[in-house]
Legacy VTK file of the C-alpha trace (Angstrom):
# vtk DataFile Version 3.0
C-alpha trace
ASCII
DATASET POLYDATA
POINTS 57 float
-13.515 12.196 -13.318
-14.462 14.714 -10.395
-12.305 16.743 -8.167
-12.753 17.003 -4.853
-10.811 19.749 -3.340
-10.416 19.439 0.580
-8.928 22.076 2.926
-6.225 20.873 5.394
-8.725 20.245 7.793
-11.458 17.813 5.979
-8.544 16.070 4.593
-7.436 15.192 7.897
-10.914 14.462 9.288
-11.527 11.992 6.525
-8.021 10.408 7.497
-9.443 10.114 11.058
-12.529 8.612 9.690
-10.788 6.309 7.446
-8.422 5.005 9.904
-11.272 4.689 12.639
-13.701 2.423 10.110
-10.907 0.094 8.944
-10.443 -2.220 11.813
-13.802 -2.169 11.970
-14.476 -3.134 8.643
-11.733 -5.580 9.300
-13.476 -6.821 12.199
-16.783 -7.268 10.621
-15.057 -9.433 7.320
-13.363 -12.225 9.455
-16.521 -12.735 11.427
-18.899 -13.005 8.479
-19.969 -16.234 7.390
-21.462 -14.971 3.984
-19.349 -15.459 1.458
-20.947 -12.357 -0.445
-21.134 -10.103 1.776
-17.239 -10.892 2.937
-16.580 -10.255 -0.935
-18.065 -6.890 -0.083
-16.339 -5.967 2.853
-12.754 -6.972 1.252
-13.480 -4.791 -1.705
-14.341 -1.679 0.352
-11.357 -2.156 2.621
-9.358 -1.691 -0.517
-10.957 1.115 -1.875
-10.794 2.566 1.336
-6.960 1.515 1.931
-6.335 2.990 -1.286
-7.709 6.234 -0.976
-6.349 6.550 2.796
-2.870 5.975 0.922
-3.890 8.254 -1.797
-4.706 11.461 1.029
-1.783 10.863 2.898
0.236 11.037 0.027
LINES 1 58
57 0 1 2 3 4 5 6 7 8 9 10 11 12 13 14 15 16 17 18 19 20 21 22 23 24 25 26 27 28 29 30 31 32 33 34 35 36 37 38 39 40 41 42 43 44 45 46 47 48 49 50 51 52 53 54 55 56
């Protein structure tokens, strides 16, 4: 698996980014109607959820 090395700073603008896009992304999942794309939007949240965890870690 890759490595991705961040400085300080990208780590913390990636946090910002992270925690911007998740209500968002919550936002978008209980309005959808489509079951797929809801599917979708669940499973990025938790890749994204995870990771956020991961970086502030």
């Amino acid at each position: 698996m890759a490595k991705l090395n961040l400085t300080p700073e990208e780590e913390a603008k990636v946090i910002e980014i992270l925690e911007r896009y998740l209500p968002e992304l919550e936002h978008e999942t209980v309005h959808t109607d489509n079951k797929e794309l809801r599917k979708f939007f669940m499973e990025r949240k938790a890749f994204m959820t995870d990771l956020l965890r991961r970086l502030k870690s």
